[in-house]
N, C-alpha and C positions, 0 to 999 in steps of 0.2 A: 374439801375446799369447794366455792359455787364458784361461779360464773353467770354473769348478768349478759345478755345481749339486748343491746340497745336497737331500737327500731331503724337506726342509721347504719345500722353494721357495725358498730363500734361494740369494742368487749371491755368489760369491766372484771378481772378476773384476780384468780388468789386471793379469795374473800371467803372469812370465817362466820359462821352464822352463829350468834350469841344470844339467846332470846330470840329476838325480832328483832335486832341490830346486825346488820352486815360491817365486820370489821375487816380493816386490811394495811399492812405494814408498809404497803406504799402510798401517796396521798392522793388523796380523793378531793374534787371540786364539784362544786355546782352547777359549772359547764359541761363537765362530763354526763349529767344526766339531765342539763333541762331541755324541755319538750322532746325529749327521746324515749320516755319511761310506755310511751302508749302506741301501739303494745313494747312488750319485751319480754325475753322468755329468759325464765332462774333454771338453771340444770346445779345440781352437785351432789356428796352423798350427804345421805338422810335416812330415814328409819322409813321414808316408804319405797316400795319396791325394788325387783333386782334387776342386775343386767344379767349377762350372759355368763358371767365372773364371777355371779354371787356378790358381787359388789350391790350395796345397797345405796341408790339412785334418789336421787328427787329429781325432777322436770315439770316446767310449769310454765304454763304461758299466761300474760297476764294482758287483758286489754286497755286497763285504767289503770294506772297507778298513779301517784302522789308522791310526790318527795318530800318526807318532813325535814329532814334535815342531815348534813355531814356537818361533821365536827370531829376535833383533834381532840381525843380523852386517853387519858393513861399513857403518852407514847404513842393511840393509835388512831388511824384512822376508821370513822364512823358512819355510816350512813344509812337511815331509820324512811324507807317505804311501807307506803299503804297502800290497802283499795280504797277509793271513795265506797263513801256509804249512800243509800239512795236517794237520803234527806241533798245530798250534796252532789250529786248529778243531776237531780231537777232543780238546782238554785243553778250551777252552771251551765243548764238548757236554758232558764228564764233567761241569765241576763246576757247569754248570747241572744235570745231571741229579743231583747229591749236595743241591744247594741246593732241589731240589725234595721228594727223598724227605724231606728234612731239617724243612721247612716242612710236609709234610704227615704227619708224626711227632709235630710237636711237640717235636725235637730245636734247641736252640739251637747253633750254630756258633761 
């Protein structure tokens, strides 16, 4: 099972990893993770390394991430994170940076 920590302190947890889809038998919102996901750290097992136990561990911290989306499929709850890609951190440096000269102008958008 993972565990998601949200950058507010909040946990997301008893979540199955399916692919790149994090599944979980209790429901998931889109509140639960917006503007929380940067950073957050994923802990759960995984085929990379051990702990103390021989239990095989994932842990990961992540700076960026993306919410593509939850959703209800099969019975369960869904929800599909990414990293941005480079192309799409310097599109939202740009239009942070137009959304500031813009505010400090006095120009309306």
């Amino acid at each position: 099972m993972y565990r998601i920590k949200l950058n507010d302190g909040s946990e997301v947890s008893e979540l199955k990893l399916v692919g790149n889809v994090f599944q979980s038998e209790h429901e998931l919102t889109l509140g639960m993770f917006a503007g929380k996901l940067s950073p957050c750290e994923i802990t759960g097992k995984s085929e990379e390394g051990e702990d103390e136990d021989g239990e095989r561990m994932y842990c990961g911290a992540h700076d960026i991430l993306k919410l593509c989306y939850v959703r209800k499929r099969n019975g369960k709850w869904e929800v599909g994170l990414s990293e941005y890609e480079a192309h799409e951190l310097a599109m939202l440096k740009l239009r942070g940076d137009v959304d500031f000269v813009a505010i400090m102008s006095g120009i309306e958008l």
